[in-house]
C-alpha positions as CSV (number, residue, x, y, z in Angstrom):
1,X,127.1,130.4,51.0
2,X,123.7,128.3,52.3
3,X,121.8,129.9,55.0
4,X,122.6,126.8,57.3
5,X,126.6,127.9,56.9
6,X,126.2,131.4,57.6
7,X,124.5,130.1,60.6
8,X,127.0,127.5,61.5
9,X,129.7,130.3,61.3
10,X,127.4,132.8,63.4
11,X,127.5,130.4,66.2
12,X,131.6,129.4,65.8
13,X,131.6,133.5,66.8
14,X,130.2,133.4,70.3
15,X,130.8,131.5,73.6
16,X,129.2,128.9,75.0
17,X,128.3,128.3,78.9
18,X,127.9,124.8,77.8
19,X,131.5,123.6,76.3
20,X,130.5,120.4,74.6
21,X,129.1,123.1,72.0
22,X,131.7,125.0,71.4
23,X,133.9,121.5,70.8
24,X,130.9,119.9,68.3
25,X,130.7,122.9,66.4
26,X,134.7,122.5,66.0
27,X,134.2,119.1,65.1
28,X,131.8,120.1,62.4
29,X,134.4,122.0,60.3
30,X,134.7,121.0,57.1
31,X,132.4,118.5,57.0
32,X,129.0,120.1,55.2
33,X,126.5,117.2,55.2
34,X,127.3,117.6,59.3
35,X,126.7,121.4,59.7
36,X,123.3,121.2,57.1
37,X,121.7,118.3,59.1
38,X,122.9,120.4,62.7
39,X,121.6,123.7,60.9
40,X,118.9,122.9,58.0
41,X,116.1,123.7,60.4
42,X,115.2,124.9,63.9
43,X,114.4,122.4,66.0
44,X,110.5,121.7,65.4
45,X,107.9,122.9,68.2
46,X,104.9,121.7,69.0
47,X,101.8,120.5,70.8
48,X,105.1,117.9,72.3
49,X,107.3,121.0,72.6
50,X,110.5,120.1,71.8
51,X,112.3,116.9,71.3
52,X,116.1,116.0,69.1
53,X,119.3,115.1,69.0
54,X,122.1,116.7,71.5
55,X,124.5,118.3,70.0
56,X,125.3,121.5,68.5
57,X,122.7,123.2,66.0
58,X,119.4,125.1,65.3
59,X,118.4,121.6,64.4
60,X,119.4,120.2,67.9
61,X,118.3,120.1,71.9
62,X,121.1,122.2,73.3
63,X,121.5,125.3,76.0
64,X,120.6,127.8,73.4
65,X,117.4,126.3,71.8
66,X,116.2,125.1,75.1
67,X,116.9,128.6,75.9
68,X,115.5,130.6,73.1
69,X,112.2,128.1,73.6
70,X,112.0,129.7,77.5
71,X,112.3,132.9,76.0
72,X,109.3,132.3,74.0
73,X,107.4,130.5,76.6
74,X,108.2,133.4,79.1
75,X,106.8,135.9,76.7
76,X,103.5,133.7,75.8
77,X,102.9,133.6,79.7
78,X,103.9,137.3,80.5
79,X,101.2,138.1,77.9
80,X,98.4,135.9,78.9
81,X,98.6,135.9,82.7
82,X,98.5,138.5,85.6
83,X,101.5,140.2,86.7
84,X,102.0,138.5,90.5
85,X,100.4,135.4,89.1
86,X,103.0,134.4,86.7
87,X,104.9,130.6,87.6
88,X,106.3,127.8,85.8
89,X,106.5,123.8,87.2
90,X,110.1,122.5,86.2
91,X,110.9,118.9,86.5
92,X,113.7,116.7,84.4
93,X,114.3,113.3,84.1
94,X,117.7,111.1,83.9
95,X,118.7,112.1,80.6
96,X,121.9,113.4,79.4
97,X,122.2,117.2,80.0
98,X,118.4,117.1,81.8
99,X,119.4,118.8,84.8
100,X,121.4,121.3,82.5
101,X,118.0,122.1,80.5
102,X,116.1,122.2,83.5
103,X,118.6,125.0,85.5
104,X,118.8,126.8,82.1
105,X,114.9,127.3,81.1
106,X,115.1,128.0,85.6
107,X,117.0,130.8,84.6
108,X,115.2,131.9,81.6
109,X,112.0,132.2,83.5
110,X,113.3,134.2,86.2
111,X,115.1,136.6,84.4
112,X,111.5,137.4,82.6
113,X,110.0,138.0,86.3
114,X,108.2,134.5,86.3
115,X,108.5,132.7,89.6
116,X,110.0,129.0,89.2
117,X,109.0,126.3,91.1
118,X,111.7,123.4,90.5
119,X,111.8,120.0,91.5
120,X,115.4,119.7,93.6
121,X,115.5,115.9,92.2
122,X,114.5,114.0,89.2
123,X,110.8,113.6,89.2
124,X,108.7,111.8,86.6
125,X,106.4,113.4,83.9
126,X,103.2,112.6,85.7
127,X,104.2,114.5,88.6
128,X,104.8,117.3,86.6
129,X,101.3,117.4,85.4
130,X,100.5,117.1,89.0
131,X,102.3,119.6,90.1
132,X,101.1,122.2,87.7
133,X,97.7,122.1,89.2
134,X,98.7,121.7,92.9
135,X,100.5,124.8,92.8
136,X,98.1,126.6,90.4
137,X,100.8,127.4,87.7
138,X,100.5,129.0,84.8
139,X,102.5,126.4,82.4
140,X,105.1,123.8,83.0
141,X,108.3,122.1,81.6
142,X,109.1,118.5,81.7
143,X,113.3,118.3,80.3
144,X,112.9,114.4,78.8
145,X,112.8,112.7,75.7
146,X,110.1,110.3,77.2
147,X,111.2,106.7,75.9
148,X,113.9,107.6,73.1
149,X,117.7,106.5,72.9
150,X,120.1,108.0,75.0
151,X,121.1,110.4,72.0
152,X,118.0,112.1,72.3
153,X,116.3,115.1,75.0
154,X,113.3,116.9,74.7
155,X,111.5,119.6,76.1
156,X,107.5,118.7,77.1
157,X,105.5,121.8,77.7
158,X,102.3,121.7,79.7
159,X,99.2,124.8,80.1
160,X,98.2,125.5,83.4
161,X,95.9,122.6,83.3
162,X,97.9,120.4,83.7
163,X,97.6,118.9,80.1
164,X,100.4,119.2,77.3
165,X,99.5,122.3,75.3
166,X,96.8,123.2,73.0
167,X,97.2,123.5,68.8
168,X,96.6,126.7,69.4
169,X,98.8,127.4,72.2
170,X,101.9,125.8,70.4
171,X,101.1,127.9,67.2
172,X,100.9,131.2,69.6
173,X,104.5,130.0,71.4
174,X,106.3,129.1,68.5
175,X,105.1,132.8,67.0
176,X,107.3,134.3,70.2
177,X,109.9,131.8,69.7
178,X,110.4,132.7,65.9
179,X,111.0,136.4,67.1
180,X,113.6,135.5,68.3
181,X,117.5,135.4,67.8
182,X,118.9,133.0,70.4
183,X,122.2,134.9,70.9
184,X,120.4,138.7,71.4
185,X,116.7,138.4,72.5
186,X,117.3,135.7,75.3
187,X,117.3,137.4,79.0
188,X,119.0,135.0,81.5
189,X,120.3,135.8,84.9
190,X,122.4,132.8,86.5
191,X,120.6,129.9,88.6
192,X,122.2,130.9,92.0
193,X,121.0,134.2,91.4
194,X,117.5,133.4,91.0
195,X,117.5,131.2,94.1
196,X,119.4,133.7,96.3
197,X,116.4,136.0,94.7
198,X,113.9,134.1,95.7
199,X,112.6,133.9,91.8
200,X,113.4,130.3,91.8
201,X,112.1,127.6,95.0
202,X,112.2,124.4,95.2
203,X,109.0,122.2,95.4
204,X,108.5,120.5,98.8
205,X,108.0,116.6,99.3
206,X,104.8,117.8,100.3
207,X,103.6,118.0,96.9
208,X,105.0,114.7,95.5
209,X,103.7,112.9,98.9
210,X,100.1,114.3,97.8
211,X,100.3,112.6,94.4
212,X,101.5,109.4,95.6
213,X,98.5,109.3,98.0
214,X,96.2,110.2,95.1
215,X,97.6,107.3,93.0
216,X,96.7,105.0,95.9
217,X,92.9,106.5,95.8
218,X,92.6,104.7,92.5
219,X,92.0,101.6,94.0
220,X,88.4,99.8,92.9
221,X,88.5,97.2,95.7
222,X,85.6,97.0,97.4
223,X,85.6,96.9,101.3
224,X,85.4,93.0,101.5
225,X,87.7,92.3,98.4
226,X,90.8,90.0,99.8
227,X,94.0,90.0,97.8
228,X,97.4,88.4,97.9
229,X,99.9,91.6,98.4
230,X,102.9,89.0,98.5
231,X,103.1,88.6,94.9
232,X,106.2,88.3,93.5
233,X,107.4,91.6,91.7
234,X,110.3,92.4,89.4
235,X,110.8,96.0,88.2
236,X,112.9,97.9,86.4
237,X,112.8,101.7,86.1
238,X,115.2,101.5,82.9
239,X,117.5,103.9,84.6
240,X,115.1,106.5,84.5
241,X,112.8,108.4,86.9
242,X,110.3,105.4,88.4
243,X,112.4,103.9,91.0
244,X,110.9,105.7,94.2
245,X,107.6,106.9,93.1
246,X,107.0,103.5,91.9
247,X,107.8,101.2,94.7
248,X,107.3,104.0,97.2
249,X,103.4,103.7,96.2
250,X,103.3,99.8,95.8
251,X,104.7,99.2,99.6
252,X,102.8,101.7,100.8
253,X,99.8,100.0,99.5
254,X,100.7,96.4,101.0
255,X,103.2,95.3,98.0
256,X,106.6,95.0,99.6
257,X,108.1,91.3,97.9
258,X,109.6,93.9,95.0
259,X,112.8,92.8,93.3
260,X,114.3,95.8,91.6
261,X,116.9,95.2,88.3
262,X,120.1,96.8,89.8
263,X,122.0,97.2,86.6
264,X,118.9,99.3,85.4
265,X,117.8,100.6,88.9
266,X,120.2,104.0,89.2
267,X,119.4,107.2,87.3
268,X,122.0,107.1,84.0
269,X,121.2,108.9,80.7
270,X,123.3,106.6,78.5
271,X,121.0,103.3,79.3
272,X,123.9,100.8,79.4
273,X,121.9,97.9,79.5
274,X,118.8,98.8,77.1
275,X,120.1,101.4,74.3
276,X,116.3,102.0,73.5
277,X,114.7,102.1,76.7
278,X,111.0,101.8,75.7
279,X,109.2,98.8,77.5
280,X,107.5,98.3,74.5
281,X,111.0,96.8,72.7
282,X,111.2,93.5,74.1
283,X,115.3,94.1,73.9
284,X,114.6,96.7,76.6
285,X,112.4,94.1,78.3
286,X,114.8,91.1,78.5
287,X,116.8,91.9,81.5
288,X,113.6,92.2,83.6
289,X,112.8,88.8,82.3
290,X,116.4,87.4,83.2
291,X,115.4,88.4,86.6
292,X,111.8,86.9,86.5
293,X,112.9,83.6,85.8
294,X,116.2,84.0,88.1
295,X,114.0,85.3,91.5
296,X,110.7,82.6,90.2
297,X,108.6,86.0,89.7
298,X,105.2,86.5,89.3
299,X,104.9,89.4,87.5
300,X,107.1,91.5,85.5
301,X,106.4,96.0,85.5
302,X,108.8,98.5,83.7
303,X,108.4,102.3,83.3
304,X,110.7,104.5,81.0
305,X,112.7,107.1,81.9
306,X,109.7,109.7,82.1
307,X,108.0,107.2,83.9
308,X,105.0,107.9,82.0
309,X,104.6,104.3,80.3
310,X,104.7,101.0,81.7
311,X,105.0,97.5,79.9
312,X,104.5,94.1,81.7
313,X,105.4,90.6,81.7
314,X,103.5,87.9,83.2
315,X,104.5,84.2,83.7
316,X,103.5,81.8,81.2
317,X,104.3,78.0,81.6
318,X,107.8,77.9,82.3
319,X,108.9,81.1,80.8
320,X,107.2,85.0,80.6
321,X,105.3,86.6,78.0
322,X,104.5,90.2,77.2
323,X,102.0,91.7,76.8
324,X,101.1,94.4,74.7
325,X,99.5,98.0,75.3
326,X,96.5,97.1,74.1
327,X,96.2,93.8,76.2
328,X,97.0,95.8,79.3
329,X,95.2,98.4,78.5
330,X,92.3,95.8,77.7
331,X,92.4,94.5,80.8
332,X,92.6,97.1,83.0
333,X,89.3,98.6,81.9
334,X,87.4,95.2,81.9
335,X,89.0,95.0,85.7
336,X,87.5,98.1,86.3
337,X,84.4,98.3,84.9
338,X,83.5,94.9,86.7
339,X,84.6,96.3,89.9
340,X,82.9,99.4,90.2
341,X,79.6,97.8,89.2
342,X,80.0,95.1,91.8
343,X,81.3,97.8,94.5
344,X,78.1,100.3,93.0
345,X,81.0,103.3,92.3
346,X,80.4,103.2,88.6
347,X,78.6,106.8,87.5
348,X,75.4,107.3,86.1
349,X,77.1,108.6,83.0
350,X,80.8,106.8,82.7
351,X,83.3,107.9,80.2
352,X,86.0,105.7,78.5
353,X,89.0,107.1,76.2
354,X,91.2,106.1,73.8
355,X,93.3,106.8,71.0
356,X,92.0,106.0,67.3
357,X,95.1,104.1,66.8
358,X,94.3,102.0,70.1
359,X,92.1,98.6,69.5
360,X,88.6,98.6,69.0
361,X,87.9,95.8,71.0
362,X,88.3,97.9,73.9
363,X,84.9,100.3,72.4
364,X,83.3,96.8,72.9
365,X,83.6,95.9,76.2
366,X,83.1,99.5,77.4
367,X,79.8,98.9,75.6
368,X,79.1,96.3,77.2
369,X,79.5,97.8,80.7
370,X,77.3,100.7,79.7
371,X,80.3,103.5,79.4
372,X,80.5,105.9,76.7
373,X,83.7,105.4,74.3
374,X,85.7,108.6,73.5
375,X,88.0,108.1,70.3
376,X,90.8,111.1,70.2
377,X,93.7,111.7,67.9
378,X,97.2,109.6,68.7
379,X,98.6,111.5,71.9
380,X,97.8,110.9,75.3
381,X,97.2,114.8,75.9
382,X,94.1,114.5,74.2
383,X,92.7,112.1,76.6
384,X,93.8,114.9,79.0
385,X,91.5,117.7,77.4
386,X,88.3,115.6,77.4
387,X,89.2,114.7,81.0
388,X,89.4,119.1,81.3
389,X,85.9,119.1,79.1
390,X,84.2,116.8,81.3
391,X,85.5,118.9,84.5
392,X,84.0,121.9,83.0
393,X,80.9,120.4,82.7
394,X,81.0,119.6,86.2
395,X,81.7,115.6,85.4
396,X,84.8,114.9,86.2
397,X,84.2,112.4,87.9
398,X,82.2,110.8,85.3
399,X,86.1,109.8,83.9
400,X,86.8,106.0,84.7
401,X,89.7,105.6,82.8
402,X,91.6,106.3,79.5
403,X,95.0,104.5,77.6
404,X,96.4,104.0,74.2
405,X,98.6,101.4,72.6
406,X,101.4,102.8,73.6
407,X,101.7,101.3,76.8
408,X,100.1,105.2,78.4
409,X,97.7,104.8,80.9
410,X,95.3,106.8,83.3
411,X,92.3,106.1,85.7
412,X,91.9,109.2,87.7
413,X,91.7,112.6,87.1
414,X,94.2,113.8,89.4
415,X,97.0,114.5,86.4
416,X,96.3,115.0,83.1
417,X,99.1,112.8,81.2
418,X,99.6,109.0,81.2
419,X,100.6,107.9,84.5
420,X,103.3,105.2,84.9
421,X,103.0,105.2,88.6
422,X,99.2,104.4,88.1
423,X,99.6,101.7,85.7
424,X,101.9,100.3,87.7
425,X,99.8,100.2,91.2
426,X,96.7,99.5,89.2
427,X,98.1,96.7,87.3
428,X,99.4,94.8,90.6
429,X,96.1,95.6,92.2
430,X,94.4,93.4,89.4
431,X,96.8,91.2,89.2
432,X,96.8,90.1,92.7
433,X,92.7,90.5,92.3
434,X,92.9,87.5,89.8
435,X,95.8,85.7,91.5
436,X,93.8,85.1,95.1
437,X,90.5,84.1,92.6
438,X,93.3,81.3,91.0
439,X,92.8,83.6,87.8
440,X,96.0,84.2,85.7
441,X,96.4,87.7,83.5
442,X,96.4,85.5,80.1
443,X,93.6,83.2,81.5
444,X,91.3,86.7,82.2
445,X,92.7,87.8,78.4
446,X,91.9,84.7,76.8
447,X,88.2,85.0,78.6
448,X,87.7,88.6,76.7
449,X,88.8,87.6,73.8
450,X,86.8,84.5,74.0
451,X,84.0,86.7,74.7
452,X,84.1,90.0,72.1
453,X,86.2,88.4,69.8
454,X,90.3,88.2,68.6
455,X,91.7,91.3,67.6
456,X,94.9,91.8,66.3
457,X,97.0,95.2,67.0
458,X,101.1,95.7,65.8
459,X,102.8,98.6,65.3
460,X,105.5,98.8,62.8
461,X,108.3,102.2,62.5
462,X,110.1,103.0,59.6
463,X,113.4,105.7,60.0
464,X,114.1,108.8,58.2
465,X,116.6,110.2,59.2
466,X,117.7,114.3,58.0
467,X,116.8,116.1,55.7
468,X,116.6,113.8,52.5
469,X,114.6,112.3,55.3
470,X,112.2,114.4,56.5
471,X,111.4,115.0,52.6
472,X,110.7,111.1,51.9
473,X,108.8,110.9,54.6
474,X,106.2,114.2,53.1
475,X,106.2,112.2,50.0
476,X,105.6,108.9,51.1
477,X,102.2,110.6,52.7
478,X,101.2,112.2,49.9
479,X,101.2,108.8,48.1
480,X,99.1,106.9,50.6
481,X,96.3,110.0,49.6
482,X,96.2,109.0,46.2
483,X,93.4,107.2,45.0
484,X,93.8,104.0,46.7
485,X,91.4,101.2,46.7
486,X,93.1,98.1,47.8
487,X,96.1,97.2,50.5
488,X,97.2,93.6,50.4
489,X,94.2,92.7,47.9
490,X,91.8,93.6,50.9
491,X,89.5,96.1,49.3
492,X,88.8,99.5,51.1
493,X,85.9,100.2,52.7
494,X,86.5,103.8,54.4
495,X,89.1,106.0,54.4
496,X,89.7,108.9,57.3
497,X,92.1,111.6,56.3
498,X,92.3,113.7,59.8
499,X,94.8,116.7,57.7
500,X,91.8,118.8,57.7
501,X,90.2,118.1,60.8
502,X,87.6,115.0,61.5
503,X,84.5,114.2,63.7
504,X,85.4,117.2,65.3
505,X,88.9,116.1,66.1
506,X,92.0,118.7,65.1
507,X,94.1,119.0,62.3
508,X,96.9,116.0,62.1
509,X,98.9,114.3,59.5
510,X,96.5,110.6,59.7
511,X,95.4,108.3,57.6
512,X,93.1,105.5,58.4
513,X,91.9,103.3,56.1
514,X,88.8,100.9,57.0
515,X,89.6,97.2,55.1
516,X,87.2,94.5,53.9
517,X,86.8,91.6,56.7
518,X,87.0,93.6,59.8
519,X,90.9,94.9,59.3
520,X,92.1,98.5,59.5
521,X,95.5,100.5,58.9
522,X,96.7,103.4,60.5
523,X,99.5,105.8,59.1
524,X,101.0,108.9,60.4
525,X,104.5,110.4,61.1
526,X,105.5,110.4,64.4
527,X,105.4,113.8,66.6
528,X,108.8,113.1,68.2
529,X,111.0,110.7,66.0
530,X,112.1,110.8,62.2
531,X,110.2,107.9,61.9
532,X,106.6,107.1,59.6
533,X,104.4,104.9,61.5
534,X,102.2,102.2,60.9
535,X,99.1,100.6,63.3
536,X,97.6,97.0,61.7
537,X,94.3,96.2,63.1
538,X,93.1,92.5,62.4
539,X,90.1,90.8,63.8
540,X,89.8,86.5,63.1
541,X,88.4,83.9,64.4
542,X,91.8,82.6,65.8
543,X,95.2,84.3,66.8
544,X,96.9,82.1,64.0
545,X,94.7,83.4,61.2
546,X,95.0,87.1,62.3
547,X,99.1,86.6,61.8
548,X,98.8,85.5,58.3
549,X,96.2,88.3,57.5
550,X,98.8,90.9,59.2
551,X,101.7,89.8,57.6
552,X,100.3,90.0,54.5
553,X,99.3,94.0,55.0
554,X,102.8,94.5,56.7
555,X,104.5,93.3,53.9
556,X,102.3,94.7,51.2
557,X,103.1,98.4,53.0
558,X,106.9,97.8,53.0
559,X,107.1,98.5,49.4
560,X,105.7,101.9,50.1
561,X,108.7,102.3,53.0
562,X,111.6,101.7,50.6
């Protein structure tokens, strides 16, 4: 019998307090493809935590491996913090079983003697990360699965810093979590318990009142800078976390004309209306736009269920375009560079971040402004460590701002994760900037490019899903670090491999490869999806041009996909 059956039938033995278990596992009998994909592997942790399928198995987010993974945690902070100063932030989002996970790590944490602070209501990630370093915690947990389909949960881990954790720290957690058996080495009291204990409390609106007052400190207006707050305003929290942090901070600050998507507005983990509810799929976009052109909008925001991303829309003629990560992202640092030079709040020694995946056109106009460009590895917690770097050198406040392509922004130091609230209050702040100067988002887009040049950025994802899976996907990297010279007849120039560590960056599974006339091509496997990934960089003279030259590479790298 496979090791994956003998654990299948090891679980069928015991009792579940969660019941949709105990009727999957059931289900399951019989059919062996079923229990090897549920049992083939534990469920990977890392620098993300967790992150898979509900359901029943090793291989999938359930009470017991969110569980066992609390255990572990417990034990990593029992062993590297005081006795007395030992907490854990909890917060969860809309997703299927999320308040489940959240009361069941609870639990977990105050069974080991940790104290638990735990948000009483669904709270997005960036508050989280807030809230970590408001109450001077030793780690917290953020129950989400960011911007995946409803299938899906996940299980963020964050150091006391406030940042997702460390390499290092993952490697020493997943050491205590693979001591473990799930079913004998877990300690667990029940919730009430813990409350009636006073091992668990509940975080006051205190603290989520202080980090809506520090997004609104973000603001680079200047004293005698006028803008239209009336602006028209659609947004859609994609039935996720957003809806009151986001408008709460946008009337606060002046915007009140806010037309809100009711089929998307309530809290529900099965996404009725936008099965993949990322705003960077258009799909999960269209409804918004429905609503735009319904309501004569000016300007289209939605955050996903995490509320840790936010996409836009902005009108275009007679209809609405998107824009992409990198546009917005583009944007908001030429908006604020320009600002704090003309307001004389830039510092004497401003830092700028990104991603390596994220355009390079935005290295150019931070250049251009005088800021220093930061390039990290693909993850927004990494733009979170320099931000911890720079504060122990005594310059945080050096930090002007940081995003990546996908759609994650930042331009304070107060958290230390993209920050959907942010994007969103900073985005209508320069959007009304341009409006009352009679300057559209695409017009002020048009003008950079005009000015640095056009640049090109897609993203494409491939699926793998399982085991066979997982396995193609190992393979498929290992061929892109054969000796290649070429991709679409475009010879190449550079090639980064980042598996062994780069420029001083970490380990990761990334390939970059530097192409003739001004192109590049990113692959890696994503950290939270059976999926390979691929980032197209093309720079032209014209946006036309740059589509031929990137369809050429995109369909050159489908052979390598099939």
């Amino acid at each position: 019998m496979t090791r994956w059956m003998d654990e299948y039938q090891r679980w069928c033995e015991h009792v579940f307090s969660d019941e949709d278990i105990s009727i999957q596992l059931n289900e399951m009998a019989g059919n062996e493809t079923a229990i090897e994909d549920a049992f083939y592997r534990d469920l990977a942790f890392g620098t993300g935590g967790l992150r898979g399928v509900i359901g029943a198995g090793t291989n999938r987010m359930n009470v017991c491996t969110v569980a066992k993974a609390s255990q572990g945690l417990s034990d990593y902070v029992n062993s590297h913090f005081p006795e007395g100063k030992r907490s854990i932030a909890v917060s969860y989002d809309s997703r299927i079983k999320s308040d489940l996970f959240a009361t069941t790590a609870s639990a977990v944490f105050a069974a080991n003697g940790i104290h638990v602070y735990l948000y009483g209501q669904l709270m997005p990630t960036p508050c989280l990360s807030y809230t970590v370093r408001y109450l001077h915690a030793s780690a917290g947990i953020m129950v989400t699965a960011s911007h995946n389909p409803a299938k899906y949960n996940g299980y963020k881990v964050y150091g006391s810093d406030g940042c997702q954790i460390t390499t290092q720290a993952a490697k020493e957690i997943l050491t205590e979590i693979e001591k473990l058996d799930c079913f004998k080495d877990v300690k667990t009291i029940s919730f009430e318990e813990g409350l009636s204990a006073g091992l668990i409390e509940y975080i006051s609106e205190d603290v989520y009142t202080s980090f809506t007052e520090c997004v609104k400190h973000e603001s680079v207006l200047g004293e005698h800078d006028e803008i239209d707050r009336n602006v028209a305003i659609v947004y859609s929290p994609l039935n996720g976390t957003g809806l009151k942090p986001v408008t709460r901070a946008l009337k606060e600050a002046g915007f009140t004309n806010i037309t809100v998507v009711r089929e998307q507005e309530q809290p529900d983990g099965n996404f009725p209306t936008c099965p993949y509810p990322n705003p960077e799929i258009r799909e999960a976009m269209e409804l918004g736009m429905q609503y735009c052109r319904k309501y004569d909008a000016d300007l289209l925001l939605a955050t996903d269920p995490d509320c840790d991303r936010c996409g836009i829309a902005v009108r275009c003629g007679d209809d609405y375009q998107l824009l992409t990560g990198n546009e917005v992202g583009l944007l908001l640092l030429d908006y604020i560079c320009s600002q704090r030079i003309k307001n004389k709040t830039m510092p004497e020694h401003p830092v700028f971040v990104k991603t390596i995946v994220t355009m390079d056109l935005a290295g150019s106009i931070a250049e251009h402004y005088g800021v220093e460009t930061v390039n990290v590895l693909t993850g927004f917690k990494f733009i979170g460590e320099v931000i911890g770097r720079l504060e122990a050198q005594g310059r945080q406040s050096d930090y002007i701002c940081g995003f990546e392509e996908s759609y994650g922004y930042l331009t304070g130091t107060y958290v230390r994760d993209k920050d959907a609230v942010n994007a969103a209050y900073m985005i209508c702040e320069m959007f009304a900037y341009y409006r009352t100067r009679g300057i559209s988002l695409l017009e002020k887009l048009n003008e950079i490019y005009k000015t640095y040049g056009y640049c090109l950025n897609t993203l494409h994802s491939y699926e793998f899903e399982g085991s066979a899976g997982f396995a193609k996907m190992q393979e498929i990297m290992k061929n892109f670090r054969m000796d290649m010279t070429h991709i679409a007849g475009r010879r190449i120039q550079n090639t980064y491999d980042y598996l062994e560590g780069l420029n001083g960056l970490p380990k990761s599974d990334v390939l970059k490869f530097i192409l003739k006339d001004h192109c590049s091509v990113v692959v890696r496997p994503s950290g939270t999806e059976p999926k390979l990934k691929t980032y197209i960089s093309v720079s032209a003279p014209t946006s036309e041009q740059a589509a031929i030259v990137e369809q050429d590479i995109t369909e050159y790298l489908n052979e390598y996909f099939k």
